[in-house]
C-alpha positions as CSV (number, residue, x, y, z in Angstrom):
1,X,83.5,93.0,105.4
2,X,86.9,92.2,103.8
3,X,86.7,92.9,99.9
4,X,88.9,89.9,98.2
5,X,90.3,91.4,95.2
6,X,93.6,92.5,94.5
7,X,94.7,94.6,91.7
8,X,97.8,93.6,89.9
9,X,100.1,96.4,88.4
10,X,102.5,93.9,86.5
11,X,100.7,94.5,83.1
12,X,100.1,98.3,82.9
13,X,97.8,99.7,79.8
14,X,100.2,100.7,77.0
15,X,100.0,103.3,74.7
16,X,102.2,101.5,71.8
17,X,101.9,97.6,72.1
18,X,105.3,97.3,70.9
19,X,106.9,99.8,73.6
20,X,106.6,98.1,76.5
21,X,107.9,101.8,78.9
22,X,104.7,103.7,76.7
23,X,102.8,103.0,80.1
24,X,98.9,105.1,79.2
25,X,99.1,107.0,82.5
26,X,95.9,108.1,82.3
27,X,93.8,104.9,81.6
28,X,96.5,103.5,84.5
29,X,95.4,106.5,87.3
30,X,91.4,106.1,86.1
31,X,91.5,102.2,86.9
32,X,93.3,102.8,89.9
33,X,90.9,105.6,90.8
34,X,87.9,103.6,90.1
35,X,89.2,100.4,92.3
36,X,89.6,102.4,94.9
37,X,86.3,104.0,95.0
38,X,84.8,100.6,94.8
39,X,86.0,100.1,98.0
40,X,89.4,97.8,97.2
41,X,92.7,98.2,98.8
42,X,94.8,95.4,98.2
43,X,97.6,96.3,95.2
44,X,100.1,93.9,94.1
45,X,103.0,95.6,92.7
């Protein structure tokens, strides 16, 4: 079965609002971690 969900990386999780490069690493790699494990593969970058 083909899983039809992509996950879109255009608007990351920001640490400051108003910085727009204050990417939250962390919270970025934990719901990229967690897609993954739910079986997804398609990113759109």
């Amino acid at each position: 079965m083909v899983k039809k969900l992509g996950f879109g990386c255009m608007r990351m999780p920001l640490l400051d609002e108003k910085n727009t490069e204050s990417i939250d690493k962390e919270k970025m790699t934990k719901m990229i971690d967690k897609f993954i494990e739910e079986g997804f593969t398609y990113f759109d970058t």
